[in-house]
C-alpha positions as semicolon CSV with decimal commas, in nm:
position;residue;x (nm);y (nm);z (nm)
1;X;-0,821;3,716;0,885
2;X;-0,697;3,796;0,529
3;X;-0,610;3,513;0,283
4;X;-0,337;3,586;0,010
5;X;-0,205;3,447;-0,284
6;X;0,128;3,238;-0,275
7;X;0,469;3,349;-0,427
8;X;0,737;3,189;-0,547
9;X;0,870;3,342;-0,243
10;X;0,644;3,150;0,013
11;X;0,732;2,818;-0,157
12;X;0,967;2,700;0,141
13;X;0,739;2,750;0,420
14;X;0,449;2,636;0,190
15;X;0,620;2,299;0,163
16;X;0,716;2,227;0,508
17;X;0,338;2,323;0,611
18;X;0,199;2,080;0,362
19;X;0,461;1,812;0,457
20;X;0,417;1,868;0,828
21;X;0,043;1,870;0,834
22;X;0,043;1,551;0,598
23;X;0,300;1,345;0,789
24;X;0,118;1,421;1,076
25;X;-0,258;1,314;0,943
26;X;-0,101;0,972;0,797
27;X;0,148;0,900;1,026
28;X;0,432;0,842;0,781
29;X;0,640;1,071;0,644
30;X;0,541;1,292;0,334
31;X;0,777;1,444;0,102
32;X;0,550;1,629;-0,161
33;X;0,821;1,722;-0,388
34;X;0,900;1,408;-0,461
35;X;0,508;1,249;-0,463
36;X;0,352;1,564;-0,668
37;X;0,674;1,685;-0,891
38;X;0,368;1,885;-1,131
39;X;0,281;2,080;-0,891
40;X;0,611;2,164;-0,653
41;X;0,775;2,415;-0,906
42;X;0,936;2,689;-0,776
43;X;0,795;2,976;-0,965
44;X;0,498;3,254;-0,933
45;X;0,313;3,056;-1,141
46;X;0,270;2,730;-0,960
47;X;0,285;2,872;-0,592
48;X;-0,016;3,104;-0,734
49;X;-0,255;2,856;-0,773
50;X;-0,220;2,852;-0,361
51;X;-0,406;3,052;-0,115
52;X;-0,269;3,118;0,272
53;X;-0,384;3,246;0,573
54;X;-0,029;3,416;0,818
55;X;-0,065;3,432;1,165
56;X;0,206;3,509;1,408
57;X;0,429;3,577;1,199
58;X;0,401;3,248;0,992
59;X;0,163;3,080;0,719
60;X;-0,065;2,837;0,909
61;X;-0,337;2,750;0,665
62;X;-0,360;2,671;0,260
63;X;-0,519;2,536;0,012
64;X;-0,426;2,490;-0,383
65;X;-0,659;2,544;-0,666
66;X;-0,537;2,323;-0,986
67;X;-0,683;2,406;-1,357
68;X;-0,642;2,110;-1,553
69;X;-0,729;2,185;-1,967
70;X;-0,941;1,846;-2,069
71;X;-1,085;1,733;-2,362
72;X;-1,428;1,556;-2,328
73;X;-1,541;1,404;-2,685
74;X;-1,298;1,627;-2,893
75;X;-1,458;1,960;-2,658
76;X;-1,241;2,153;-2,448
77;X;-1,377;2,190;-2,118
78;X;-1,207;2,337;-1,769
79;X;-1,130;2,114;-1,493
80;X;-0,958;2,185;-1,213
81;X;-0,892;1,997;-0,856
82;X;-0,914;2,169;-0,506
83;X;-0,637;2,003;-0,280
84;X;-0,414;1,992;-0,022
85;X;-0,611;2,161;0,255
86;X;-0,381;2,208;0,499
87;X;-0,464;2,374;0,884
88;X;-0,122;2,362;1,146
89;X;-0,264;2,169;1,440
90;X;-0,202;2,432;1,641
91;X;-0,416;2,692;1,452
92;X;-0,745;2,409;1,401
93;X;-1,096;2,571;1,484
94;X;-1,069;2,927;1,398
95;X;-1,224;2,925;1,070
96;X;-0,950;2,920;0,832
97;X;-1,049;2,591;0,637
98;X;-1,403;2,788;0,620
99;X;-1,274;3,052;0,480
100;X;-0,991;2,939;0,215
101;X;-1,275;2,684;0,061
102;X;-1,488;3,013;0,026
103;X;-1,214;3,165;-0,104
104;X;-1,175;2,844;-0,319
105;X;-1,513;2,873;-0,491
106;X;-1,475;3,229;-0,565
107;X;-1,158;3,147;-0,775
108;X;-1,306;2,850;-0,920
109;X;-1,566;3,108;-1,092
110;X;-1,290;3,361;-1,155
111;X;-1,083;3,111;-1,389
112;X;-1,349;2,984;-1,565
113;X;-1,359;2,616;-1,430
114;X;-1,670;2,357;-1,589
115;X;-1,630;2,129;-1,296
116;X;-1,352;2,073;-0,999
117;X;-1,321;1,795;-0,769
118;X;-1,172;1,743;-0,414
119;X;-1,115;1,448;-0,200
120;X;-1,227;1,422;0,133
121;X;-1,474;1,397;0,420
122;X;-1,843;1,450;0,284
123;X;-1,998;1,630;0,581
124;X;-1,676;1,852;0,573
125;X;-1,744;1,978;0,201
126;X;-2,087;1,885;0,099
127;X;-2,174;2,250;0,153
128;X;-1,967;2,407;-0,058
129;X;-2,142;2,214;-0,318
130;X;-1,937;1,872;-0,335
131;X;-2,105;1,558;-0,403
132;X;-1,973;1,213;-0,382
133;X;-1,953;1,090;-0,803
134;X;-1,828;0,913;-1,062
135;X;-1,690;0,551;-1,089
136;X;-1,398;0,368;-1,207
137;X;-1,338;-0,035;-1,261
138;X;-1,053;-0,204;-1,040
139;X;-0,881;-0,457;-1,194
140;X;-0,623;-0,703;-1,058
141;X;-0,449;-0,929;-1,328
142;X;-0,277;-1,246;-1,128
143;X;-0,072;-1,507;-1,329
144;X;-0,380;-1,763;-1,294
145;X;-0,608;-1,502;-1,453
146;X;-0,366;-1,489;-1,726
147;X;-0,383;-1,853;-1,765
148;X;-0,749;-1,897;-1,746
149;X;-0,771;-1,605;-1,996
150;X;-0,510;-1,646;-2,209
151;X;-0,417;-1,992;-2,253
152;X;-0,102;-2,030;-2,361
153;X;-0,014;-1,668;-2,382
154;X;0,302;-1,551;-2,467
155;X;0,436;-1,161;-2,592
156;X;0,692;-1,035;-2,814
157;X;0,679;-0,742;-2,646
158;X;0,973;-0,576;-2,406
159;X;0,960;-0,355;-2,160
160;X;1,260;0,037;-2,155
161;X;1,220;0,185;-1,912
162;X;1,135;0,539;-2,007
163;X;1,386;0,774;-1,885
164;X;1,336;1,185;-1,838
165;X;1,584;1,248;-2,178
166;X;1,363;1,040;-2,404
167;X;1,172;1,321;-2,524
168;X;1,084;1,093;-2,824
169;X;0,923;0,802;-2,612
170;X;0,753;1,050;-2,340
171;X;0,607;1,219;-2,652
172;X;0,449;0,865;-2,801
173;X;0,348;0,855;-2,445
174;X;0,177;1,132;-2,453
175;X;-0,005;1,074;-2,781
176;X;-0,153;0,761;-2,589
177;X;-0,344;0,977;-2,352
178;X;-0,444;1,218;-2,609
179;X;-0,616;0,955;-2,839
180;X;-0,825;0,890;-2,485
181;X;-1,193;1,007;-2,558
182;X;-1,175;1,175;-2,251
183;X;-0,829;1,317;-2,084
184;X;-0,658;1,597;-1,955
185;X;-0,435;1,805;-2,154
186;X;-0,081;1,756;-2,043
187;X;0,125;2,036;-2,259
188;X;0,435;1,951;-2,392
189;X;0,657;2,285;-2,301
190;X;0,977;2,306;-2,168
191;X;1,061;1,966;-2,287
192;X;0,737;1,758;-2,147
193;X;0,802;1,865;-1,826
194;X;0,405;1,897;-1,788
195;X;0,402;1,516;-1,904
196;X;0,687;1,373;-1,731
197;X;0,571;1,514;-1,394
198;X;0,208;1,388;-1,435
199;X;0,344;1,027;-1,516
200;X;0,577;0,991;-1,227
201;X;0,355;1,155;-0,962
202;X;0,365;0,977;-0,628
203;X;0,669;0,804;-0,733
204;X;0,547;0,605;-1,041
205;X;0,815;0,489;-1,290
206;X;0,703;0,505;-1,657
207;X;0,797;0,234;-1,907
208;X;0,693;0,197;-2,305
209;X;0,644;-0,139;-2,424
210;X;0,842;-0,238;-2,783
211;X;0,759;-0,490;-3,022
212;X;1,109;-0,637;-3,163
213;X;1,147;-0,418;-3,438
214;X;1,161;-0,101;-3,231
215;X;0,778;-0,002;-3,263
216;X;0,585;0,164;-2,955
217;X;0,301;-0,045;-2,839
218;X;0,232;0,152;-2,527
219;X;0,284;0,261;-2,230
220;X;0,203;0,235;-1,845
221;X;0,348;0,386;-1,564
222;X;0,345;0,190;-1,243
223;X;0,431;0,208;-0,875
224;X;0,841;0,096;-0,796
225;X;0,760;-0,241;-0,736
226;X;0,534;-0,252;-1,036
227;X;0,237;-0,408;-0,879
228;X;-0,006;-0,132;-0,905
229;X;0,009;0,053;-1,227
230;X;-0,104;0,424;-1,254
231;X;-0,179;0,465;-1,613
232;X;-0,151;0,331;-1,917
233;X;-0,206;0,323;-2,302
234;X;-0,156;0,101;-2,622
235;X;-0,207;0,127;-2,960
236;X;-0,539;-0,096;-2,953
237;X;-0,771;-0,279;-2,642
238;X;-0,612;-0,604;-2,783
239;X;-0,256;-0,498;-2,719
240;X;-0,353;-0,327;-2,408
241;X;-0,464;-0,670;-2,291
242;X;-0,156;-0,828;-2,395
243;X;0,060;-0,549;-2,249
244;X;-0,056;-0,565;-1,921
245;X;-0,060;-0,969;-1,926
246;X;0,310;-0,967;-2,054
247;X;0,349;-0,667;-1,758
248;X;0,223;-0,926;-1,478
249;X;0,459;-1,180;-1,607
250;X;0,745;-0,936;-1,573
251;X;0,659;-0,815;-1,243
252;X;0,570;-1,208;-1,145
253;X;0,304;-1,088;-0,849
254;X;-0,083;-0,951;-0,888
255;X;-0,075;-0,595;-1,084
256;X;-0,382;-0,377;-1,014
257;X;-0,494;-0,117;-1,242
258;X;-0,822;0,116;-1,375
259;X;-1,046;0,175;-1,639
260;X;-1,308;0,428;-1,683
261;X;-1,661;0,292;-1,754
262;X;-1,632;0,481;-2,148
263;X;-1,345;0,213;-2,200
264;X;-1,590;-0,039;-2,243
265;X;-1,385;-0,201;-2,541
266;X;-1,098;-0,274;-2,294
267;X;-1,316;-0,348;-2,011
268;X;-1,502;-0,610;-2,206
């Protein structure tokens, strides 16, 4: 068994594996250039971060290893996610998984990582090392909350959508993040590509929210019917509150979104 790093060559067949393998697991079909855009870039730089496993003549088996650059408190610090294990059906229970996530670890300590994180089954990676962590706070605004909340709200505010030439308004979105006391480092090269691509992952549609004289606000990026929102950001917890009341009014049905347990100004 030998396990080699991707090419920009391999990046057809490494698509249709993951997209075969991940249609099959959740029985609808997967298309992950459209749902991960960040990471399906055809290049020796993006298919690198993959390791594969060939066998007859084919690649059966990967696995990705992701750095993300964060900032914790103003500190740089390493992250990086392992994801999309991927085994063709036909090639299950000879090892490979085993062996890429061994592989896995070994880069992880190669490039320098502080922490990584992976989703899935805890007996299948709890010993490599993987333990269940963290938590978030769900929210879901409804017009009634709004109007137990916020009696008599209303918002000056206006929602553009925020298109992939706006390098102005994906900037300000960007500074949103960045003012986050904890966030990953999305780099602005080749015209925010590393931005744009993080906000519309898994088909989310970013939008900045204007006050009438022009002025940013914030931001959020949200799924296409704009029920469950992704991210977001605004220039204070007090707008962010009315941003994503004025956002439920606009989208006129519950809107679900997160906050980390450090926002405790917004969660409050």
């Amino acid at each position: 068994m030998e396990i080699k790093r991707l090419t920009v060559a391999n990046y057809d067949e490494w698509l249709e594996l993951l997209n075969a393998v991940f249609t099959r697991h959740n029985n609808r079909e997967m298309h992950f250039d459209q749902s991960l855009p960040k990471m399906c870039i055809r290049d020796d730089e993006h298919m690198g971060m993959h390791l594969g496993i060939w066998e007859d003549g084919g690649l059966r088996a990967l696995l990705g290893i992701y750095p993300i650059p964060a900032k914790i408190a103003g500190q740089d610090v390493l992250f990086s996610t392992v994801g999309n294990v991927a085994t063709h059906w036909d090639y299950e229970g000879r090892g490979y998984m085993a062996a890429l996530m061994a592989a896995a670890m070994e880069e992880l300590d190669r490039i320098g990582a502080d922490a990584s994180r992976l989703g899935g089954m805890r007996q299948r990676y709890e010993r490599f090392g993987y333990e269940p962590c963290g938590s978030v706070y769900s929210f879901s605004l409804t017009a009634h909350n709004v109007q137990r909340g916020l009696p008599g709200f209303s918002s000056d505010l206006r929602f553009e959508r925020l298109t992939r030439d706006n390098l102005d308004g994906i900037r300000a979105a960007n500074a949103f993040n960045e003012a986050a006391a904890i966030h990953a480092v999305r780099s602005e090269a080749y015209d925010c590509r590393d931005v744009w691509n993080s906000m519309i992952a898994w088909e989310n549609q970013p939008w900045l929210a204007l006050r009438p004289d022009g002025s940013i606000a914030g931001y959020l990026s949200a799924s296409p019917d704009g029920s469950g929102i992704a991210e977001q950001g605004a220039v204070s917890d007090e707008v962010l509150l009315e941003m994503l009341a004025a956002w439920q009014g606009k989208v006129g049905t519950a809107v679900s979104f997160r906050l980390q347990p450090w926002q405790a100004g917004a969660v409050q």
